[in-house]
C-alpha positions as CSV (number, residue, x, y, z in Angstrom):
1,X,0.0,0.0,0.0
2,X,1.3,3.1,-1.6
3,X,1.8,6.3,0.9
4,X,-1.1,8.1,-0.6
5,X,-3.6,5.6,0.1
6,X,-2.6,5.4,3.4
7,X,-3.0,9.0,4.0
8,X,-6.9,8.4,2.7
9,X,-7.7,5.7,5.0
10,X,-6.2,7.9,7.6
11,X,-8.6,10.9,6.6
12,X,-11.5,8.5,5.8
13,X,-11.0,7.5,9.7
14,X,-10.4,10.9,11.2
15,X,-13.7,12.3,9.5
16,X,-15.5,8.9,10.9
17,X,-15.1,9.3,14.3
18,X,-16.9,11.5,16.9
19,X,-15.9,14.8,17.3
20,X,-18.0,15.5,20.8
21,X,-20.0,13.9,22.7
22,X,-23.3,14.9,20.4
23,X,-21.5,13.0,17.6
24,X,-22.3,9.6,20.0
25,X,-25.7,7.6,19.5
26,X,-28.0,7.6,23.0
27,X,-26.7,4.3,23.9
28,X,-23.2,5.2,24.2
29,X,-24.6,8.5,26.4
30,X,-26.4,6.4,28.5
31,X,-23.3,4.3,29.3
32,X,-21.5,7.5,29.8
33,X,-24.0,8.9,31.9
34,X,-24.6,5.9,34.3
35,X,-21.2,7.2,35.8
36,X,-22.1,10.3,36.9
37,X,-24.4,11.2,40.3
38,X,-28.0,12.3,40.2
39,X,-25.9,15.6,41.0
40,X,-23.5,16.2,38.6
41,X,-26.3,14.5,35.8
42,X,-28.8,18.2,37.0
43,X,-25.9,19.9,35.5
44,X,-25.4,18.0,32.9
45,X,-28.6,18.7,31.7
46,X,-28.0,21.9,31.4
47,X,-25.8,21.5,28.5
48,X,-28.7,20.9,25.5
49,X,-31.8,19.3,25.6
50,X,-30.6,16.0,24.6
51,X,-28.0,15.5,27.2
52,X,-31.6,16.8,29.5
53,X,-33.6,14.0,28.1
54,X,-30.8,11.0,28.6
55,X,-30.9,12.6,32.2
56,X,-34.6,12.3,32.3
57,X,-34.0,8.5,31.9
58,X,-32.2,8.5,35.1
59,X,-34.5,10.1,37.8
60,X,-37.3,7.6,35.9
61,X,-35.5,5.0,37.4
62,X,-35.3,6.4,40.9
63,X,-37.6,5.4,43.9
64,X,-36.3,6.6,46.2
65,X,-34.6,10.4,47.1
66,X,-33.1,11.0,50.4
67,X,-31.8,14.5,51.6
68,X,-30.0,16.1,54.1
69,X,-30.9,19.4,55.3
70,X,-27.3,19.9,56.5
71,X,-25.6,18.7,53.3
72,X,-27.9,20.0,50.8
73,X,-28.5,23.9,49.7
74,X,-32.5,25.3,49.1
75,X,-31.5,25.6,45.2
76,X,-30.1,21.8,45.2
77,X,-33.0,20.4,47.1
78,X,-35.3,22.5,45.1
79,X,-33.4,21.2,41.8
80,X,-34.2,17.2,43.4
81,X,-37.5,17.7,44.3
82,X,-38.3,19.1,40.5
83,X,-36.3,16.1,38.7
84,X,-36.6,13.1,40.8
85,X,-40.0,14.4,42.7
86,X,-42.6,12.7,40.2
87,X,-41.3,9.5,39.9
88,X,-40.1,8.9,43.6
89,X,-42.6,6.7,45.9
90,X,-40.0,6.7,49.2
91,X,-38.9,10.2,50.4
92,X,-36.0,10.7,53.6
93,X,-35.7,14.0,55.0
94,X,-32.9,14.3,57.7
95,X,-31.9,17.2,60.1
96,X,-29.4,17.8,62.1
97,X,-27.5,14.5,62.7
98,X,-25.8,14.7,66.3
99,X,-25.9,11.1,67.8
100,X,-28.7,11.0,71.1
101,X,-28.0,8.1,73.4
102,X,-30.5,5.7,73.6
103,X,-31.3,5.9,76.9
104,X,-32.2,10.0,76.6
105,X,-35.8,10.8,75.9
106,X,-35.3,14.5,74.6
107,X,-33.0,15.9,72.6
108,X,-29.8,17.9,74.0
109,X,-30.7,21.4,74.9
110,X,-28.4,22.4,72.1
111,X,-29.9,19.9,69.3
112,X,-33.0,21.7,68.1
113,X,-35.1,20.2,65.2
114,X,-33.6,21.2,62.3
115,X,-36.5,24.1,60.8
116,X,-36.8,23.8,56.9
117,X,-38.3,27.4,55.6
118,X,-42.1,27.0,54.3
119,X,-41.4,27.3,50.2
120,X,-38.6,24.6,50.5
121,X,-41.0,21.8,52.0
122,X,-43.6,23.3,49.4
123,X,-41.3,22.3,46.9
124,X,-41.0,18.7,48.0
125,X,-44.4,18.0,48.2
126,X,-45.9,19.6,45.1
127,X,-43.3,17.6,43.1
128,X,-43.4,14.5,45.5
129,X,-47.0,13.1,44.9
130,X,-46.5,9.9,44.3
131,X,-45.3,8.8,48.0
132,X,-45.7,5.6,49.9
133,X,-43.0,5.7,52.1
134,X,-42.2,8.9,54.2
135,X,-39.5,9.3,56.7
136,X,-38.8,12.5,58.4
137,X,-36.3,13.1,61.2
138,X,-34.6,15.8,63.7
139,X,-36.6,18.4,61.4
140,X,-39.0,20.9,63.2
141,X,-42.5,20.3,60.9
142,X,-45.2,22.5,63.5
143,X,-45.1,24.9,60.6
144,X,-45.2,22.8,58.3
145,X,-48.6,20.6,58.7
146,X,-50.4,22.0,56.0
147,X,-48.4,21.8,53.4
148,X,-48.3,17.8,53.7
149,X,-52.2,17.0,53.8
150,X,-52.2,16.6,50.5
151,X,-49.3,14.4,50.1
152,X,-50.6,11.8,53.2
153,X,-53.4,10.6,51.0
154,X,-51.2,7.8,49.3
155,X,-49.3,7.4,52.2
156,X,-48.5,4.0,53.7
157,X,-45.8,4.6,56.0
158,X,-45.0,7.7,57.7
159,X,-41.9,7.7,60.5
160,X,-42.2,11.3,61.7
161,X,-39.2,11.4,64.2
162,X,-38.2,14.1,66.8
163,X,-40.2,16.5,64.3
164,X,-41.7,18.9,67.5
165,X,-45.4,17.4,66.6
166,X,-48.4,18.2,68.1
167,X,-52.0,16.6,68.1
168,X,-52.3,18.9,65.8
169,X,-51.1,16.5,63.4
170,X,-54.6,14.6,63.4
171,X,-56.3,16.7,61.7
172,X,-54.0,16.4,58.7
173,X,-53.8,12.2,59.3
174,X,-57.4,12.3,58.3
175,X,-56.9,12.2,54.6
176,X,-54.4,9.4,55.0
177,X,-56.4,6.3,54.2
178,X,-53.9,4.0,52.9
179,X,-51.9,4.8,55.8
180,X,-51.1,1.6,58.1
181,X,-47.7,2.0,59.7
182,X,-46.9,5.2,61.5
183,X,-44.0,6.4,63.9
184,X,-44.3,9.6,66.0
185,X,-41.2,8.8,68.2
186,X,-39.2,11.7,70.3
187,X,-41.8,13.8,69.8
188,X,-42.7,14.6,73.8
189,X,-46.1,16.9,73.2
190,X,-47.8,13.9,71.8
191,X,-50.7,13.4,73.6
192,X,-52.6,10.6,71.2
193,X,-56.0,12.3,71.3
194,X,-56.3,11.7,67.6
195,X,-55.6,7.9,67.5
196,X,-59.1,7.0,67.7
197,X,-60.1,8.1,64.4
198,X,-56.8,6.0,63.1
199,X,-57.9,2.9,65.2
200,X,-59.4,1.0,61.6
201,X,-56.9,1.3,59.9
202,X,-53.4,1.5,61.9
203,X,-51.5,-1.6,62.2
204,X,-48.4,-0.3,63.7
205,X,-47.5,2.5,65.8
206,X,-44.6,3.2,67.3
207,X,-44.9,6.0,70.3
208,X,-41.9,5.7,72.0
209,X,-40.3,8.8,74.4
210,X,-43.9,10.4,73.5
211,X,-44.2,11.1,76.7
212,X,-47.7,12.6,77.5
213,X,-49.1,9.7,76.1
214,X,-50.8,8.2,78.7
215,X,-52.2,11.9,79.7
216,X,-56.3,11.0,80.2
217,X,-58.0,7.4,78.9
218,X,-57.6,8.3,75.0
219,X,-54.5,5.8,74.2
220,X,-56.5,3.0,76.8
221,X,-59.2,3.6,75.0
222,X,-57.5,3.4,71.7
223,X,-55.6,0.1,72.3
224,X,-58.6,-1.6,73.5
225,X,-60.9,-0.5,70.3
226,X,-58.0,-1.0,67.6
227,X,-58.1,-4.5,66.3
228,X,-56.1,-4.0,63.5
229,X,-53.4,-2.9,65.4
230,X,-50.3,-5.4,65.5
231,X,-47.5,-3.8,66.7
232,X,-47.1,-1.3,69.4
233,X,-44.2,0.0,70.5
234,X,-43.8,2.7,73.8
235,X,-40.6,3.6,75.8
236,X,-41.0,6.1,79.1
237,X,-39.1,6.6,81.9
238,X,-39.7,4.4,85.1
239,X,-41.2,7.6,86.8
240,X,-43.5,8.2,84.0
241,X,-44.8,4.5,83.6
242,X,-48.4,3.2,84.5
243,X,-48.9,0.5,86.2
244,X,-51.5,-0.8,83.6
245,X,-51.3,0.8,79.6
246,X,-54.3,-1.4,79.2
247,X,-56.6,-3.0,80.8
């Protein structure tokens, strides 16, 4: 083979392969993609629609978003709850994350609930309406309440932990009819006056370091109606136990 020839399988080659990443089919971007984090694929997607839609194929496959109030910014959690909100059935929203020994039934004076500002949790749970599985803990939620009625109606299990509850929070429970598994743990003005209007449908509750719960005949009367309910789990100090929970 002559020199020139050469040369023109060289240029024939050159012109034949990719220039950019654009130049690849979606296959090989996919592959490409699958290396990167749901992160790093937001900005990405900023780059042309195309690389947006490969991304889209990503958060489709997601079930599942957990965040971290002290490791993710408002604009990032706002950019999650946008991409990965509608197609996400399990949601875990974390606060401050200082270790509490076991054996304490309050936080340390100095480990408030972390408190997430109004429009960030509205941003969760307008794009977050597909959830079965809710876990939130160490986050302050009093002012919160309303924004989540709408998002308990499909909810199965809620774990609202250390989250500064009230009773207040039965009046939201109401639309939760799928609801069967609930935890209200560390959350110490818990008083349980709502539970009867759960008692057909709760299976599991977990109360434990709620610890006006046995204030007046309401949980008694609650346990003893509730024959759904299959698990119950309750922690207080030896002070602050009665001799009977039910009779």
């Amino acid at each position: 083979m002559d020199s020139a020839e050469k040369l023109k399988k060289q240029e024939i080659s050159q012109n034949s392969s990719p220039n950019s990443l654009l130049d690849l089919n979606d296959d090989c971007l996919e592959k490409i993609f699958s290396n990167f984090t749901i992160r790093e694929l937001i900005y990405l997607e900023k780059v042309c629609q195309r690389f947006r839609s490969i991304a889209e194929c990503f958060y489709k496959k997601q079930d599942l978003l957990e965040i971290n109030i002290e490791h993710h910014s408002k604009e990032h959690i706002a950019d999650l709850a946008e991409r990965l909100g509608p197609y996400i059935c399990k949601l875990d929203v974390t606060g401050w994350t200082k270790m509490i020994n076991e054996f304490d039934f309050l936080p340390k004076v100095n480990d408030e609930p972390t408190f997430i500002d109004v429009e960030t949790f509205k941003l969760l749970w307008l794009h977050c309406t597909k959830l079965e599985l809710l876990i939130v803990q160490n986050v302050d939620l009093r002012d919160q309440m309303h924004l989540m009625q709408e998002m308990f109606k499909g909810l199965r299990v809620g774990l609202l932990i250390s989250c500064q509850l009230t009773d207040e929070i039965g009046e939201y429970l109401k639309t939760a009819h799928e609801l069967y598994d609930l935890s209200l743990e560390r959350n110490p003005e818990i008083r349980g006056t709502f539970l009867p209007d759960l008692k057909d449908q709760l299976e599991e509750i977990y109360l434990s370091r709620c610890l006006n719960i046995f204030q007046g005949s309401t949980f008694g009367d609650f346990g003893r109606n509730n024959l759904k309910l299959e698990t119950l789990t309750l922690s207080l100090p030896p002070k602050q136990r009665p001799d009977t929970i039910m009779s």
